[in-house]
PLY file of the C-alpha trace (Angstrom):
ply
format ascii 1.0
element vertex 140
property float x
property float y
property float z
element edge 139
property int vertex1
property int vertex2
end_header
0.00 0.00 0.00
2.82 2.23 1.21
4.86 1.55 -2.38
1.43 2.98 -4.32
0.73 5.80 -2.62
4.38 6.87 -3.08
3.90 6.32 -7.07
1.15 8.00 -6.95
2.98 11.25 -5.24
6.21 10.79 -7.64
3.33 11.00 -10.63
1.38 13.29 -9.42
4.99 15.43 -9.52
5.92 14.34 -12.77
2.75 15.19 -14.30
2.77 19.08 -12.19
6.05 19.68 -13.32
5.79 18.44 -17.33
2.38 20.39 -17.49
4.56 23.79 -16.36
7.13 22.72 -18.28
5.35 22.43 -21.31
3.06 25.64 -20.87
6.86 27.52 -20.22
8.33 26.27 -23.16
5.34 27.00 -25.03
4.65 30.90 -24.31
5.31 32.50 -27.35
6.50 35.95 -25.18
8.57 38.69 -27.43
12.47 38.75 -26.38
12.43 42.58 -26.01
9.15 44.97 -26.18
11.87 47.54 -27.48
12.98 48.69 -30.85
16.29 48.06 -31.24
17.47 48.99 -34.45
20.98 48.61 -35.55
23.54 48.41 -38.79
25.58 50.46 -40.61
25.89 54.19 -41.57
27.23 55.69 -44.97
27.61 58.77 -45.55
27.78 60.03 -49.08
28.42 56.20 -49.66
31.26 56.37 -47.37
31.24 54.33 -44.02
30.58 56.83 -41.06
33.59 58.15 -39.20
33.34 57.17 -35.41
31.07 59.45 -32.55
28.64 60.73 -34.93
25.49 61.53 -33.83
22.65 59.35 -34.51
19.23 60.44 -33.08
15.99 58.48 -33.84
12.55 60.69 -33.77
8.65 60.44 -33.55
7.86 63.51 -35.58
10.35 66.00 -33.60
10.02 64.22 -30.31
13.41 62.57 -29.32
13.20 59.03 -28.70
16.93 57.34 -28.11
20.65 58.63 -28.63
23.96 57.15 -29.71
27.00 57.34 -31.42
28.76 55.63 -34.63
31.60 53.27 -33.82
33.12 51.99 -37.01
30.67 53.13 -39.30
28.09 51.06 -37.45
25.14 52.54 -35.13
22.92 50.38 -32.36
19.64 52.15 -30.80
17.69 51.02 -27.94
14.07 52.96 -28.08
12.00 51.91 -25.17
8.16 51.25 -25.50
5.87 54.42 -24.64
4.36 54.06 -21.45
0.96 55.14 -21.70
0.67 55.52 -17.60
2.40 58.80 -17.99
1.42 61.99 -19.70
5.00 62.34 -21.63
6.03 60.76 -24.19
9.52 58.55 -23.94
9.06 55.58 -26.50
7.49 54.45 -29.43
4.20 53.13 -29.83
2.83 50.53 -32.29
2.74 51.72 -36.02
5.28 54.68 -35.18
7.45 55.83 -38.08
10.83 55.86 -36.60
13.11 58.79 -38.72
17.08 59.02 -38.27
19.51 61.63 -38.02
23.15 61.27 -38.78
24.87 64.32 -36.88
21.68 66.66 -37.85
21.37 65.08 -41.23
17.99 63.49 -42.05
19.06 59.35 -42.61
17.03 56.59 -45.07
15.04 54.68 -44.76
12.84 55.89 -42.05
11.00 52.94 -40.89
7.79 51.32 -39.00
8.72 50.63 -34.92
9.04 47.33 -34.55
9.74 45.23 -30.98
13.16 43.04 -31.14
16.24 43.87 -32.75
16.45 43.97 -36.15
19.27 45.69 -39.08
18.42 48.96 -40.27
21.43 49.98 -42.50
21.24 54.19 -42.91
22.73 56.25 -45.61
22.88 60.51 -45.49
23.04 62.30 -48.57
24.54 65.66 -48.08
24.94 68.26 -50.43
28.13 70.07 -49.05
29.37 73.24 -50.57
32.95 74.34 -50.10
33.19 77.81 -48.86
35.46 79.20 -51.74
32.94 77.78 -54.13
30.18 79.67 -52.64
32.98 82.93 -52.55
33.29 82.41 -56.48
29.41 82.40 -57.05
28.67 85.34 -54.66
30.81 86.85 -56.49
29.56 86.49 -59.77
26.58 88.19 -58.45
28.48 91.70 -57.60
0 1
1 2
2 3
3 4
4 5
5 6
6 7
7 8
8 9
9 10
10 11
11 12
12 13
13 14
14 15
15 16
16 17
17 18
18 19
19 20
20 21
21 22
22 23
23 24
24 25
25 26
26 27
27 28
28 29
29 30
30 31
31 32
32 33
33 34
34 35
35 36
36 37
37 38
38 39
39 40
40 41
41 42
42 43
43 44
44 45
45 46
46 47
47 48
48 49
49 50
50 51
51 52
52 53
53 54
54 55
55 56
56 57
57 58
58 59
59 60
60 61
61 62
62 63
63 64
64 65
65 66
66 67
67 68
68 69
69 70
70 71
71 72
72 73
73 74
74 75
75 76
76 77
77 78
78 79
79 80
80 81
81 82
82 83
83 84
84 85
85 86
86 87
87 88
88 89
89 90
90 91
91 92
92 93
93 94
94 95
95 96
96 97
97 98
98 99
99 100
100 101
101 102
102 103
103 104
104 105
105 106
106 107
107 108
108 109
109 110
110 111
111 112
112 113
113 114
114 115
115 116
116 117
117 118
118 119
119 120
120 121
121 122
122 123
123 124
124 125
125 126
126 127
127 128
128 129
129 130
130 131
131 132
132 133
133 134
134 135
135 136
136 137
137 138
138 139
């Protein structure tokens, strides 16, 4: 009698802890809730040079900060918090636009949750100062 009731009780175990198990295993739960986009950065088709800027915006609202390193860029945006009246994340269906040290970035892109490559390029149109002398002073 003794030797069944204590099968019963190991069972009874077995069968709590493979039902948890399973359920655990099974829980299809997102890594990360933030955006974390990452890649590289050209600049006029050249790789970035190191501690650039690169900002990521909601419109004009400032969502996460970082810096090149080897022409490459990493961003961690949080997930808004809708328990507070300020905005500090992205919310579902947010276009997420770049800037390169000021410099609008492509592609903007949808906010998505995970981490996922986003490679950027900035097109600048850059002028060199005795250029713009000569054409001023064509204009005398």
């Amino acid at each position: 009698m003794m030797k069944i009731k204590a099968a019963i009780k190991t069972t009874f175990v077995v069968i709590v802890f493979s039902v948890i198990w399973v359920s655990l295993a099974d829980a299809q739960l997102p890594l990360s809730v933030a955006c974390e986009p990452y890649g590289s950065v050209t600049i006029n088709g050249s790789p970035a040079s190191d501690n650039m800027l690169v900002i990521a915006y909601v419109g004009d609202i400032e969502l996460a900060r970082t810096t090149t390193d080897g022409g490459q860029y990493s961003l961690l945006i949080d997930l808004d918090d809708p328990e507070t009246p300020q905005r500090e994340g992205y919310q579902p269906g947010d276009i997420i636009n770049i800037r390169v040290n000021g410099n609008p970035a492509n592609p903007a892109f949808e906010a998505f949750a995970g981490r996922h490559r986003r490679d950027l390029e900035v097109v600048t149109l850059s002028v060199r100062l005795e250029t713009w002398g000569r054409i001023k002073a064509l204009f005398k």
